[in-house]
Backbone as JSON, one array per atom type, in Angstrom:
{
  "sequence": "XXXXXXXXXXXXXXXXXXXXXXXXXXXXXXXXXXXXXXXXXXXXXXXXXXXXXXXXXXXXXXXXXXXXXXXXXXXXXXXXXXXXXXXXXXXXXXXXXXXXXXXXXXXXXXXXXXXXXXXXXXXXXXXXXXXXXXXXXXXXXXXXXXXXXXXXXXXXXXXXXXXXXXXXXXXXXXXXXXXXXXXXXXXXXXXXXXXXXXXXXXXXXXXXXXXXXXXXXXXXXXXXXXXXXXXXXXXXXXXXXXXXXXXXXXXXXX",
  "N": [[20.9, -13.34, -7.62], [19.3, -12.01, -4.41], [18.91, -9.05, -3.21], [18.21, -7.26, -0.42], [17.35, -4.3, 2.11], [16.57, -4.52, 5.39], [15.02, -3.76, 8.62], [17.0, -3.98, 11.28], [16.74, -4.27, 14.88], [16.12, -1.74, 14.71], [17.47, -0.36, 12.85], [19.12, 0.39, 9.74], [19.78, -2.5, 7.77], [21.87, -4.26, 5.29], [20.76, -7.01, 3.65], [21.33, -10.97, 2.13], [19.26, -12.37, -0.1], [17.45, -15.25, 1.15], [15.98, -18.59, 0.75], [14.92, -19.31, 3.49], [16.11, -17.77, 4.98], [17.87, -14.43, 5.97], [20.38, -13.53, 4.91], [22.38, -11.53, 6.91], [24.56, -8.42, 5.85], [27.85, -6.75, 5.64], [27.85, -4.7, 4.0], [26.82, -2.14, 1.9], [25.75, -4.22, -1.36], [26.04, -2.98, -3.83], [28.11, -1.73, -3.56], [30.48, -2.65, -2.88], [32.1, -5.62, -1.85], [30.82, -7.15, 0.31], [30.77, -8.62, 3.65], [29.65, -11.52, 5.33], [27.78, -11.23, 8.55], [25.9, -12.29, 10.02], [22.63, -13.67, 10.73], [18.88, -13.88, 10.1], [15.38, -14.72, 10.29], [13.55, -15.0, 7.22], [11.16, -14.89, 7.6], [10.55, -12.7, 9.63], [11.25, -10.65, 8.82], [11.21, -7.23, 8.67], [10.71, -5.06, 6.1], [12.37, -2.91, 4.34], [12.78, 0.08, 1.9], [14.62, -1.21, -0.48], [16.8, 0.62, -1.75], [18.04, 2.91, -1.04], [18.18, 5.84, -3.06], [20.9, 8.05, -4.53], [19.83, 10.18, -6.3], [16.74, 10.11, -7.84], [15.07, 8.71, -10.3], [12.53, 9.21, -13.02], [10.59, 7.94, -15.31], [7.95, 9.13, -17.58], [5.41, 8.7, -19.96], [5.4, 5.53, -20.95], [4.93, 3.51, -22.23], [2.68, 2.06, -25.21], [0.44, 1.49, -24.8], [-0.76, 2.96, -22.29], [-0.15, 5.53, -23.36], [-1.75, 5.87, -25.38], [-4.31, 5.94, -24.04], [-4.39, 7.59, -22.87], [-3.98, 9.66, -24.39], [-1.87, 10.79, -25.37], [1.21, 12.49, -26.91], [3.24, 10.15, -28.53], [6.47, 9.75, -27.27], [9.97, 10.98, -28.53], [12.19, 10.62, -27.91], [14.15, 9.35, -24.87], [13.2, 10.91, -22.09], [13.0, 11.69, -18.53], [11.9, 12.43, -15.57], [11.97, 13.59, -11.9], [11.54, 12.23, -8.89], [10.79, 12.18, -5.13], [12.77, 11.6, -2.58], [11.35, 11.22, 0.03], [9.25, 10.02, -0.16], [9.49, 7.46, -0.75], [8.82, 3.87, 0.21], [9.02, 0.25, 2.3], [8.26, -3.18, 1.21], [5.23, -4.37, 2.36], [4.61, -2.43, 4.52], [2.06, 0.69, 4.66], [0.67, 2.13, 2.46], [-0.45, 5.88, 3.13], [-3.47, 7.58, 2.26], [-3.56, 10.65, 2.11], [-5.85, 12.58, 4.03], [-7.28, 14.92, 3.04], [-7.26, 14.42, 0.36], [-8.86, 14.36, -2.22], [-11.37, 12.85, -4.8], [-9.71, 10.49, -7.43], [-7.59, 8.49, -6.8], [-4.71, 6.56, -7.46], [-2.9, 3.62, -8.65], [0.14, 2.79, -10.04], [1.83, -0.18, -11.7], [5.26, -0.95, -11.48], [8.65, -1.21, -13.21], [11.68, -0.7, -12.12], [14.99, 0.04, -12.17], [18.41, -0.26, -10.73], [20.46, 1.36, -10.79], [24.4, 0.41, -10.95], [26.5, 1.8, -11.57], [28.91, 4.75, -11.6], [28.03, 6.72, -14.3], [28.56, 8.74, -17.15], [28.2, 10.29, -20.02], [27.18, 7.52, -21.36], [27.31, 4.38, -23.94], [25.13, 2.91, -25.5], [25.75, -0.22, -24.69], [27.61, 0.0, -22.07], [25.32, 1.46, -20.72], [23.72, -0.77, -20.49], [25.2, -2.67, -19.04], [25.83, -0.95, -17.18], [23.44, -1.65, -15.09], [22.97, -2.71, -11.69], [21.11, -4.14, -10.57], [17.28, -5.39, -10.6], [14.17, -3.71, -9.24], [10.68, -3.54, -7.63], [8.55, -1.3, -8.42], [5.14, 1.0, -7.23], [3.98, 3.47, -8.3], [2.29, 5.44, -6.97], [-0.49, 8.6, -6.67], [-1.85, 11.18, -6.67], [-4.56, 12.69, -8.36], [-6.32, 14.34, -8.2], [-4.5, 16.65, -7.34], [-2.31, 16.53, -8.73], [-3.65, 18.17, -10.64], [-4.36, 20.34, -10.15], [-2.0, 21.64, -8.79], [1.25, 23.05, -9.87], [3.55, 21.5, -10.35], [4.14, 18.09, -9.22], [4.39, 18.03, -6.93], [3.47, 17.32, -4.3], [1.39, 14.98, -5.54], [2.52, 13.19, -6.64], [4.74, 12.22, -4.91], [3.97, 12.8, -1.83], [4.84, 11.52, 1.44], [5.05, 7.97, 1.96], [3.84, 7.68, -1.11], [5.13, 5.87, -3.1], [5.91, 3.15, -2.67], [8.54, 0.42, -2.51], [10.22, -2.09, -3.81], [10.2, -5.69, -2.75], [13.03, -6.5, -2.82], [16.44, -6.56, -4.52], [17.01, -8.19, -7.79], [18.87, -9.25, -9.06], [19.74, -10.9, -11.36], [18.02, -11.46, -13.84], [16.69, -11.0, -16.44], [14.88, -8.5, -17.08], [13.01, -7.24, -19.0], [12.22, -9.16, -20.4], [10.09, -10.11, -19.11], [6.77, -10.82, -17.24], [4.41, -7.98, -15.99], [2.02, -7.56, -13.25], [-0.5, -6.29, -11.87], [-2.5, -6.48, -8.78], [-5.57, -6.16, -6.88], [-6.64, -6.57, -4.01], [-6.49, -9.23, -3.92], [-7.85, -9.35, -7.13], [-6.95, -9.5, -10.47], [-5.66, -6.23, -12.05], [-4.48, -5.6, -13.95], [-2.47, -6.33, -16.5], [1.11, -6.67, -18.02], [3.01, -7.48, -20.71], [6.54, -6.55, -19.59], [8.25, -5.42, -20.97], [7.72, -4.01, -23.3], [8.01, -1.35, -24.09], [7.74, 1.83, -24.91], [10.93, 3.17, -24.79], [13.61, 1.96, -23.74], [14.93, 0.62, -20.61], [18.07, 1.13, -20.74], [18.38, 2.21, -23.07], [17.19, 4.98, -21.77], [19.62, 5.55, -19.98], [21.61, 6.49, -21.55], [20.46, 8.53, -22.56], [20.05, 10.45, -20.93], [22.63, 10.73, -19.69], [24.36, 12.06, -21.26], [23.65, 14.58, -20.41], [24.05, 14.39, -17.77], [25.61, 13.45, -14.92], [25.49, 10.06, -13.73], [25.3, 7.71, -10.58], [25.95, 5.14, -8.35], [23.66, 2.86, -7.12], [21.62, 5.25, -7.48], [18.03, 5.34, -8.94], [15.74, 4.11, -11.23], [12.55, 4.26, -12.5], [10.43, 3.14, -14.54], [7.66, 3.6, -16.04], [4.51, 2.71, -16.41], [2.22, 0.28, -17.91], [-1.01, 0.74, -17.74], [-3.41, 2.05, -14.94], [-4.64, 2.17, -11.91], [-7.59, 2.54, -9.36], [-7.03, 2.97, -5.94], [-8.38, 2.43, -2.58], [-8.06, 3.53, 0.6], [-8.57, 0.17, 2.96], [-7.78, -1.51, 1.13], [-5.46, -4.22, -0.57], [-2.66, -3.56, -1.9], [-0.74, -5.73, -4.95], [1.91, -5.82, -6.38], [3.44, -7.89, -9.2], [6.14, -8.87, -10.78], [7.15, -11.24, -12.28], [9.98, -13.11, -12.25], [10.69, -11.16, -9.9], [9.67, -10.6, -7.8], [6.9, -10.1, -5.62], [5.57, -7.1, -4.77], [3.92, -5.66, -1.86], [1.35, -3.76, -0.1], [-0.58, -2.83, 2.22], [-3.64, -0.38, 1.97], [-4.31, 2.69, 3.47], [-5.85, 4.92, 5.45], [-5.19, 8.47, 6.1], [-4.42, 9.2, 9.59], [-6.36, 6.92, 10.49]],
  "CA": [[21.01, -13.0, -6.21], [18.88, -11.31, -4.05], [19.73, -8.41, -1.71], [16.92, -6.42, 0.2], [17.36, -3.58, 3.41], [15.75, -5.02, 6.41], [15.06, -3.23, 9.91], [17.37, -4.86, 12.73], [17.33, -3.55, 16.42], [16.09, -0.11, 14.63], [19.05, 0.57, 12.31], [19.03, -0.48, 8.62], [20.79, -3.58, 7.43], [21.83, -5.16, 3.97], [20.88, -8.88, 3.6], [20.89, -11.22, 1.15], [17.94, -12.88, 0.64], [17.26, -17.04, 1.02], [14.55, -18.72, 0.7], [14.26, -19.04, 4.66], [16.87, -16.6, 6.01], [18.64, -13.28, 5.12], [22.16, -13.07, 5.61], [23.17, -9.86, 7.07], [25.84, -8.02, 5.49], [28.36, -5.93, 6.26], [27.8, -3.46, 3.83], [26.18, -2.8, 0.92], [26.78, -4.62, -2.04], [26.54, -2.28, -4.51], [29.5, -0.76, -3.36], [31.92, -3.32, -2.39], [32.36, -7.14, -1.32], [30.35, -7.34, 2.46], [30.97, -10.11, 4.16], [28.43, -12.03, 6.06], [27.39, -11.33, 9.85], [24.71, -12.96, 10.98], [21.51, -14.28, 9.82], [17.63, -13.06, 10.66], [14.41, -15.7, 9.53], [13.4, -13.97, 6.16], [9.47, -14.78, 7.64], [10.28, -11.97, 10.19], [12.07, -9.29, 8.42], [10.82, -5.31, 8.17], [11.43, -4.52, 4.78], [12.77, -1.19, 3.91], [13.06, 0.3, 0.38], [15.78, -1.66, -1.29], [18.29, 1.24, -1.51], [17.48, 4.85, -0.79], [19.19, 6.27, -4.43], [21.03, 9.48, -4.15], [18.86, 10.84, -7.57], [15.25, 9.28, -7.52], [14.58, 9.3, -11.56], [11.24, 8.63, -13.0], [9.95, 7.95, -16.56], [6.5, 9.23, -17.4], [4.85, 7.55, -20.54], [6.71, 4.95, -22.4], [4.16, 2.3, -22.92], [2.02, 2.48, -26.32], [-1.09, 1.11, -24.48], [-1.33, 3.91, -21.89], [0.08, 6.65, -24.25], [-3.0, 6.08, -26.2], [-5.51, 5.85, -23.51], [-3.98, 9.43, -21.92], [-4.55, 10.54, -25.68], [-0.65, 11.67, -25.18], [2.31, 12.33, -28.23], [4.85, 9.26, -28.24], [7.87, 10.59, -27.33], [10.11, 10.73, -29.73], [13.02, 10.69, -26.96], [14.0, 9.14, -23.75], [13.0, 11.91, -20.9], [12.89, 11.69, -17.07], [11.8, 13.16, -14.29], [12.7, 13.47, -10.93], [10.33, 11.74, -7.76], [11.83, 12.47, -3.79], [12.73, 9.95, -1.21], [10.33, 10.82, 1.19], [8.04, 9.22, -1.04], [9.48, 5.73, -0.76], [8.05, 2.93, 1.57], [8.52, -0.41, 1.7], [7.3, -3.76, 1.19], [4.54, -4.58, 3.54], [4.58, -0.8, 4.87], [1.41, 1.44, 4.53], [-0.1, 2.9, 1.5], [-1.48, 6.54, 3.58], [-3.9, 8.29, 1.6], [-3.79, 12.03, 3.05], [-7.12, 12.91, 4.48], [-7.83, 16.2, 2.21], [-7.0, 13.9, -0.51], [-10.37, 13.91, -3.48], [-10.9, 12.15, -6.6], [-9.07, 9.8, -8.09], [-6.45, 7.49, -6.02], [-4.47, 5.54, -8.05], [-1.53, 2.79, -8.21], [0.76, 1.97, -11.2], [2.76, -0.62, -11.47], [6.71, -0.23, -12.47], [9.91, -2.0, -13.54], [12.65, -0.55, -11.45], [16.11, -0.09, -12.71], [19.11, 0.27, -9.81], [22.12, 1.77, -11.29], [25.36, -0.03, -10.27], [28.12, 2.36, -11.48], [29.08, 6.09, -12.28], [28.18, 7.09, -15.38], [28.5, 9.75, -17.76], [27.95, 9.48, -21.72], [27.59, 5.85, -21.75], [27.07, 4.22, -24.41], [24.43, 1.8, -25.16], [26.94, -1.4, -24.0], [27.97, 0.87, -21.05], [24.12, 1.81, -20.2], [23.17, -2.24, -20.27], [26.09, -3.28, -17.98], [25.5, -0.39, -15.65], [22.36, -1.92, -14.23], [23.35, -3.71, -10.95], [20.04, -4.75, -10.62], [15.79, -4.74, -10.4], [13.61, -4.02, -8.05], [9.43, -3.4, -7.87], [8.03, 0.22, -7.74], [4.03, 1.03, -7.34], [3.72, 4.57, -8.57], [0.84, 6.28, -6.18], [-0.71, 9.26, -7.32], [-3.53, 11.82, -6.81], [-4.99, 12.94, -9.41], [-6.77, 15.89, -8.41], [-3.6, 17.21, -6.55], [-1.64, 16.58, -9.97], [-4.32, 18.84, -11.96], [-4.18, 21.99, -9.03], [-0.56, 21.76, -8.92], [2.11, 23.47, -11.52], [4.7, 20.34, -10.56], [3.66, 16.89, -8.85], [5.26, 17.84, -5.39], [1.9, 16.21, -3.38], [0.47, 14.7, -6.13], [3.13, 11.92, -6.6], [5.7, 13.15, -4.01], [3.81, 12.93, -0.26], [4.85, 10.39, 2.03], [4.54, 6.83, 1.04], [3.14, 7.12, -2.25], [6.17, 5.56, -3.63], [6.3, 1.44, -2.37], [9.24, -0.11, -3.76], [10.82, -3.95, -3.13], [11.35, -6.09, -1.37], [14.05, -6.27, -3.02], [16.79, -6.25, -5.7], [16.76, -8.86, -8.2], [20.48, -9.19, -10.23], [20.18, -12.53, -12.05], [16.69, -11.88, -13.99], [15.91, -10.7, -18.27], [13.51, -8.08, -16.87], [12.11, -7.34, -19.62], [11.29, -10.69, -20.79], [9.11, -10.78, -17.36], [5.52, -9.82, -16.95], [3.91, -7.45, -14.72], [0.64, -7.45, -12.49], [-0.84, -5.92, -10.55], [-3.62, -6.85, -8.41], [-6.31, -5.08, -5.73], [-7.31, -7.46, -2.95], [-6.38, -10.49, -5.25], [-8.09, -9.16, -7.73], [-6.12, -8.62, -11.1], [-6.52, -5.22, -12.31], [-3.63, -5.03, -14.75], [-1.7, -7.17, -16.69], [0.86, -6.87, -19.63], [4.85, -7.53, -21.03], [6.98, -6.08, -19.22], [9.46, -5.11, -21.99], [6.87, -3.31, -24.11], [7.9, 0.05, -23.94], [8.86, 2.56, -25.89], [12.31, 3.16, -24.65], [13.87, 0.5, -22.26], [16.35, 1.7, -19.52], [19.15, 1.62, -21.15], [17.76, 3.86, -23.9], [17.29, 6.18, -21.37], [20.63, 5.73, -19.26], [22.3, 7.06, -22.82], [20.48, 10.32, -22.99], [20.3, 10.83, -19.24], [23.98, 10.29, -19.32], [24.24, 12.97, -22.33], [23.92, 16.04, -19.43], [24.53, 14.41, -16.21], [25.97, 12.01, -14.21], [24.54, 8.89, -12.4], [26.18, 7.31, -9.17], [25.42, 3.7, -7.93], [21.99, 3.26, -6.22], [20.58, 5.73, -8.23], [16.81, 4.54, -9.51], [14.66, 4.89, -12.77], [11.34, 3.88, -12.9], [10.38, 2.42, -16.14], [6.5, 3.45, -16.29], [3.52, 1.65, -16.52], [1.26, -0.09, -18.99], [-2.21, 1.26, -17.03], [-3.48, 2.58, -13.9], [-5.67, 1.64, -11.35], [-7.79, 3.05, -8.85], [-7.22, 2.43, -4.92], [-9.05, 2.93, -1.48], [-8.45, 2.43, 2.01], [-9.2, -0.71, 2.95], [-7.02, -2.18, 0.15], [-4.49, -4.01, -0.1], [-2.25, -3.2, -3.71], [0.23, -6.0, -4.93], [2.56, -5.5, -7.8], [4.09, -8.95, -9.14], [7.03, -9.13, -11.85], [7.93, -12.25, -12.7], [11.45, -13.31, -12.09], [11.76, -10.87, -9.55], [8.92, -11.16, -6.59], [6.17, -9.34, -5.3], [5.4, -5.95, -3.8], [2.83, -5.91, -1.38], [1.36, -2.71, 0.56], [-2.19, -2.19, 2.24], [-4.42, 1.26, 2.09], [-4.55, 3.55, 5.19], [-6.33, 6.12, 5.34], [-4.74, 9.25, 7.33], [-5.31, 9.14, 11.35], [-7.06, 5.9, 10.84]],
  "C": [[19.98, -11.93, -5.85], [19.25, -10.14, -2.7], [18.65, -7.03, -1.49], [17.85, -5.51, 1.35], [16.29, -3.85, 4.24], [15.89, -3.8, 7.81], [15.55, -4.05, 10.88], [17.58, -3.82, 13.62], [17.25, -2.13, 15.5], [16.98, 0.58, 13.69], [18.64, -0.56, 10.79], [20.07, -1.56, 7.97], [20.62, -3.8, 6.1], [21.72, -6.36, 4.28], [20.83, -9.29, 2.06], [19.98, -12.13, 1.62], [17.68, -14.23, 0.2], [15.97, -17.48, 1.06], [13.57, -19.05, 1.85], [14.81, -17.99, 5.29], [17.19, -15.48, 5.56], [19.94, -12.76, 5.7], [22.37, -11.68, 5.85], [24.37, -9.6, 6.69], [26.25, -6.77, 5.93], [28.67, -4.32, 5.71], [27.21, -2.99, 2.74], [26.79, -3.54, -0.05], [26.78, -4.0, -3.53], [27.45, -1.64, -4.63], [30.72, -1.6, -2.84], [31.43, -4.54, -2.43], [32.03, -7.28, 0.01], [30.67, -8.54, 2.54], [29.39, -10.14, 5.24], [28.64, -11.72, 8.1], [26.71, -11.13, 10.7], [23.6, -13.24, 9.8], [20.33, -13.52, 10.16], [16.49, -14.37, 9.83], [14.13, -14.36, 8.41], [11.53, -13.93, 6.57], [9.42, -13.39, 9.05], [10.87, -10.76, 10.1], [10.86, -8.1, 7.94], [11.25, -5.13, 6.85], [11.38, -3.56, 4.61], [12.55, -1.26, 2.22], [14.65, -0.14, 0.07], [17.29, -1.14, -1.29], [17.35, 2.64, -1.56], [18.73, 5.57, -2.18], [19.72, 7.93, -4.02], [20.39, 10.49, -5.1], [17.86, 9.97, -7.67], [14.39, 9.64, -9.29], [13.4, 8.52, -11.78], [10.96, 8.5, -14.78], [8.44, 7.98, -16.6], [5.6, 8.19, -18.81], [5.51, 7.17, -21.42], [5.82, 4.03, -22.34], [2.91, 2.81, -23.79], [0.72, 2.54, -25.89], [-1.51, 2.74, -23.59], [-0.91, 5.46, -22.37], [-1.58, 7.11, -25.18], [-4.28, 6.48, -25.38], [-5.5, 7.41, -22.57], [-4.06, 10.41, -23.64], [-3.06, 11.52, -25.74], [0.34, 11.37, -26.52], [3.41, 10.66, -27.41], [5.91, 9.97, -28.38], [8.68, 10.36, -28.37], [11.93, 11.03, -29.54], [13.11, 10.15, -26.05], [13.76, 10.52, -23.03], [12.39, 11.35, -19.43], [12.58, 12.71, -16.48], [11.84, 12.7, -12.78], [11.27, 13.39, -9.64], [11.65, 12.42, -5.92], [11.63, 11.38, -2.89], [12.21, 9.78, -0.84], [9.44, 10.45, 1.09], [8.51, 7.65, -0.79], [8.92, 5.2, 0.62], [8.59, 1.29, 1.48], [7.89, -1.57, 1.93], [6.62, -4.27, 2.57], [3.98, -3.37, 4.44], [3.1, -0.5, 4.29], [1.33, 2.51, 3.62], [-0.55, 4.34, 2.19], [-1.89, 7.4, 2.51], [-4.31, 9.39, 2.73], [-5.23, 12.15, 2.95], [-7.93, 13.94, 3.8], [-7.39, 15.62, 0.88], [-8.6, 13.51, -1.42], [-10.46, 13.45, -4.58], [-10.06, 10.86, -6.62], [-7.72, 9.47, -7.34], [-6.28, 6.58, -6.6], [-2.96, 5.34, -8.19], [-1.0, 2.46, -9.57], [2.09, 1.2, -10.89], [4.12, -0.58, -12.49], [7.47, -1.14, -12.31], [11.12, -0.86, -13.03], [13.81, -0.57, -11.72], [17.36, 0.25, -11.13], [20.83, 0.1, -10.59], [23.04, 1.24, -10.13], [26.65, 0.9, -10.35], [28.1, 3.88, -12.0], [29.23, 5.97, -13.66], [28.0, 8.32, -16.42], [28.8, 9.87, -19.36], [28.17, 8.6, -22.19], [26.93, 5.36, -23.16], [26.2, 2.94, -24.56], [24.93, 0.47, -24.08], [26.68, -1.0, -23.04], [26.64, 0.94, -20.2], [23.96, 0.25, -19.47], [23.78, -3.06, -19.09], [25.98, -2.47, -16.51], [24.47, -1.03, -14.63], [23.03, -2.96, -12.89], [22.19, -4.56, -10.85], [18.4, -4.43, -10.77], [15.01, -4.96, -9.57], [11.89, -3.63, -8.65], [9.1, -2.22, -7.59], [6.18, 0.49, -7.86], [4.13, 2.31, -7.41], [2.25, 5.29, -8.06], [0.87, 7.6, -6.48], [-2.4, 9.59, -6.81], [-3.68, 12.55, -7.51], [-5.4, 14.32, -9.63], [-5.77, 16.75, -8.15], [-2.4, 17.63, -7.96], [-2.17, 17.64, -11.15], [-3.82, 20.29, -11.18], [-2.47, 22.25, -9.43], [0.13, 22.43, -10.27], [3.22, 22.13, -10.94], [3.37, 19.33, -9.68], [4.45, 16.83, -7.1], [4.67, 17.09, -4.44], [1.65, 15.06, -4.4], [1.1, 13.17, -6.34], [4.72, 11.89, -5.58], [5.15, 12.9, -2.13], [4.2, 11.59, -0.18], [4.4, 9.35, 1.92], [3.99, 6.51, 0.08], [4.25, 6.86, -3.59], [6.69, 4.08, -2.97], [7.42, 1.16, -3.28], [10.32, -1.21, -3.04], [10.33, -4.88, -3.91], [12.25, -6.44, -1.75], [15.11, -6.38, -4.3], [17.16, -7.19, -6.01], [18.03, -8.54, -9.29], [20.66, -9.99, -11.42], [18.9, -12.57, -12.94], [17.33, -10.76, -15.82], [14.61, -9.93, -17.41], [13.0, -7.72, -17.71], [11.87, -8.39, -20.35], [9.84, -11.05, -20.11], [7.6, -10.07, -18.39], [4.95, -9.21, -16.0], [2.38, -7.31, -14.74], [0.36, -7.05, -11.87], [-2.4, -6.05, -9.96], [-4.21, -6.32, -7.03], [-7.09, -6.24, -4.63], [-7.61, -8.84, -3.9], [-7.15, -10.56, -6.64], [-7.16, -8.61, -9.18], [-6.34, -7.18, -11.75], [-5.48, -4.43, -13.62], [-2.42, -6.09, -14.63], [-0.77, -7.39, -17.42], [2.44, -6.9, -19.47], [5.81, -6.54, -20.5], [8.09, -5.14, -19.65], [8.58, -4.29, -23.19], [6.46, -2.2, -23.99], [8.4, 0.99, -24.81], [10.04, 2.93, -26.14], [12.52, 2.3, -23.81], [15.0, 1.63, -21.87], [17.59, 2.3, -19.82], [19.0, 2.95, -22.25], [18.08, 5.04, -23.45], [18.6, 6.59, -20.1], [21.54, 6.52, -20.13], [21.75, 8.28, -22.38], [20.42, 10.67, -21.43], [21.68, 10.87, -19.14], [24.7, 11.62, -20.45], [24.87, 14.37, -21.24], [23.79, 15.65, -18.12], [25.23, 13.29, -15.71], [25.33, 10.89, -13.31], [25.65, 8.54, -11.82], [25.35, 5.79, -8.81], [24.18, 4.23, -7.02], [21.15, 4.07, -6.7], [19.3, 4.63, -8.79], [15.71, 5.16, -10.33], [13.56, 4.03, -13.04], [11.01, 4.23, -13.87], [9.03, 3.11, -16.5], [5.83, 2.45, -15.93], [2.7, 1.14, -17.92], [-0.89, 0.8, -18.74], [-2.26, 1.62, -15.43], [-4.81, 1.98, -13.16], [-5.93, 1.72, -10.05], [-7.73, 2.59, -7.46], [-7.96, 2.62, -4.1], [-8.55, 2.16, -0.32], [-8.74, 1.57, 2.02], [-8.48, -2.09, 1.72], [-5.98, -3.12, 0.46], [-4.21, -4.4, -2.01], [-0.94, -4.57, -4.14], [0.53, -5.93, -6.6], [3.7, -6.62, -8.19], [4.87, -8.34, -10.37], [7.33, -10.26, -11.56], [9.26, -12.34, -13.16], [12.28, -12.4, -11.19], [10.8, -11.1, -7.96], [7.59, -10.05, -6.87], [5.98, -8.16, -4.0], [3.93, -6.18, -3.03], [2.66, -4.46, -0.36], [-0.32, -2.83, 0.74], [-2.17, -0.41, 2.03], [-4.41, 1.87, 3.31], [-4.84, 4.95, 4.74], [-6.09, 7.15, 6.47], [-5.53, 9.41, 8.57], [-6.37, 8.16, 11.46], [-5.83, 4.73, 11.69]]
}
């Protein structure tokens, strides 16, 4: 099943999603049983970010390929860190690269985890079943802003540099999948999607160690590589078995 947040009449809706329409629901369905009311064509839906999580977790490098090429230790642990809402966007939405923004503009693509249930020292089992579902995240990032900085508050943190959709994917083996990502149909990154050093659940265990998660919560998986954008772009980020993200470039006050 698929179930996206669309824009109706200005106000955000749950649908699920068909392969022409999107049922509107009545509430979400991570949290209950909605019922259906009404429909919308799915060729003219706004897509929002999936679910707005009430904790916005992040994993930094868990794939071997770009561990090596950042010349970084393999962890030797799950560890997270923490991204902010006002970073999400989503699909179809605007990439803006801030205007005092120099250097190095770049997009990674991510495997998406959306916690379905409260948890607190789960155990593997426990971790694996929590997942309600997956969605697509493009990890935007400036580079120079990330070096100046003592945290990543701009650097992966300003407004829209956080795409993530169109929507959540329940019924899929994501890591079986593969991910792509490609720059004006160009591919620019390509590789197993399950070829990481810790997988989610891994890290729903030790995350779960000293805190609690809540449904909707979301943990971006990493990436395999990175790759540079510009204005003028447009970035899409495919997984197989669950869809594709899609976002152009904008360059601020253009």
């Amino acid at each position: 099943m698929r179930y996206a947040r669309i824009s109706v009449e200005g106000r955000a809706v749950w649908g699920r999603v068909g392969e022409s329409d999107i049922e509107l629901l009545s509430e979400s369905p991570i949290d209950g049983e909605p019922s259906v009311i009404g429909a919308v064509p799915r060729a003219t839906a706004v897509w929002l970010p999936p679910v707005v999580p009430l904790v916005f977790y992040a994993v930094g490098m868990n794939y071997p390929r770009h561990i090596a090429h950042a010349g970084a230790r393999t962890p030797d642990r799950p560890e997270v860190g923490y991204r902010a809402n006002n970073a999400l966007t989503g699909h179809g939405s605007p990439i803006v690269k801030p205007a005092d923004v120099e250097g190095r503009f770049e997009a990674e693509p991510e495997l998406v985890a959306v916690i379905g249930r409260r948890l607190r020292r789960a155990t593997y089992e426990e971790a694996r079943t929590s997942v309600f579902g997956w969605t697509i995240g493009n990890d935007v990032s400036a580079r120079t802003w990330q070096h100046q900085d003592r945290s990543f508050w701009r650097s992966k943190n300003s407004d829209t540099f956080k795409p993530m959709g169109p929507w959540i994917e329940t019924d899929v083996d994501a890591l079986a999948q593969r991910t792509t990502l490609r720059v004006n149909g160009e591919v620019r990154a390509h590789f197993p999607t399950g070829d990481m050093v810790f997988d989610p659940f891994d890290h729903v265990v030790e995350m779960t160690r000293h805190l609690t998660v809540h449904p909707g919560d979301v943990l971006w998986m990493g990436a395999e590589s990175t790759c540079r954008i510009a204005p003028g772009d447009t970035v899409d980020v495919e997984i197989s078995g669950i869809g594709v993200l899609s976002n152009p470039v904008h360059l601020e006050g253009t």
